[in-house]
N, C-alpha and C positions, 0 to 999 in steps of 0.2 A: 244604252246598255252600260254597265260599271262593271270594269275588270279588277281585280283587288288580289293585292298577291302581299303573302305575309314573309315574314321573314325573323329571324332573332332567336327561334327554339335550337334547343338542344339538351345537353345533360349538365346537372348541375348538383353540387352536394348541398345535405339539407343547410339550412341555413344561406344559399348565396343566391344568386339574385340574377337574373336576366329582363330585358327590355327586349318587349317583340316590336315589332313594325309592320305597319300594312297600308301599301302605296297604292291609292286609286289612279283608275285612270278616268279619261273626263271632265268634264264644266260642272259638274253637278254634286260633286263633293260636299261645300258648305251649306247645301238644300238635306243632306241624309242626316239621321239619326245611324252613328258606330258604335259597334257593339263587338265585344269579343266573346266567346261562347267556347266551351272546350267541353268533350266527350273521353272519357276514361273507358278502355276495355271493360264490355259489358254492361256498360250503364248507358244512362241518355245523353245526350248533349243536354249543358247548362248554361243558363245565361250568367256572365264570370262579371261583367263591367261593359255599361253602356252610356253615351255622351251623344248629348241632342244637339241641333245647329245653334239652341242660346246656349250651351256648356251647362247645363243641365246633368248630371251624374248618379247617377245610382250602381251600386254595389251588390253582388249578394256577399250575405251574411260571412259566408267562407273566408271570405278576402278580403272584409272588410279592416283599416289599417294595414296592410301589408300588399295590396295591389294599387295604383294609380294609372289611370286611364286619361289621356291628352289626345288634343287633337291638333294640327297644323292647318288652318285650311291654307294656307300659301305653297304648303307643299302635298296638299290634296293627300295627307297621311295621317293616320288614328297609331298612337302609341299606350301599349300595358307595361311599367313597368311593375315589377315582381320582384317583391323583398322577403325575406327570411321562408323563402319558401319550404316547402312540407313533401313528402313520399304523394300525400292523397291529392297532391297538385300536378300531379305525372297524368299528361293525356295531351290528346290533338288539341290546339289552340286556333280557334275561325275566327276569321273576321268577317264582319258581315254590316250590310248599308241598308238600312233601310229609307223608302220614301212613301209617304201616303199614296202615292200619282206613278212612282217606277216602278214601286216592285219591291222586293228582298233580293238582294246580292250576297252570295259567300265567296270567299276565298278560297284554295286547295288545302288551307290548315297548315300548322308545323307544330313536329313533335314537342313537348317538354318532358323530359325525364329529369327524377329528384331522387338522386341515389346516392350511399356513398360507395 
């Protein structure tokens, strides 16, 4: 099982910039494909940035230039950071692990608010 706990949201005026964090726990960290996904009041959950075990990276189109997605495997932690952020950027931020063989893991999420 992968515990995964994020960390780094909060409120931010447009334009500035936050870095989340999400610390697995476990041996099996550098086996998952991380991915960050965030959900806005009343819409669906979106896949925002995801990073495969060779560092393989795709974006969607939203964040594209203005989000960066890293991974640590020495510290078994997947990092977003987030530059010149926008209002339509305000929602819960997951992280989540996938493995062909474990399963899908999420995280409890943490807020971003982009307000001034």
């Amino acid at each position: 099982q992968v515990q995964l706990v994020e960390s780094g949201g909060g409120l931010v005026q447009p334009g500035g910039s936050l870095r989340l964090s999400c610390a697995a726990s476990g041996s099996i960290f550098s086996i998952c494909a991380m991915g960050w996904y965030r959900q806005a009041p009343g819409k669906q959950r979106e896949l925002v940035a995801a990073i495969t075990p060779g560092s393989s990276i795709s974006y969607a189109d939203s964040v594209k230039g203005r989000f960066t997605i890293t991974r640590d495997n020495a510290k078994n932690t997947v990092y977003l950071q987030m530059n010149s952020l926008k209002p339509e950027d305000t929602a819960i931020y997951y992280c989540n692990a996938y493995n062909t063989v474990i399963g899908r893991y999420w995280g409890q999420g943490t807020q971003v608010t982009v307000s001034s």
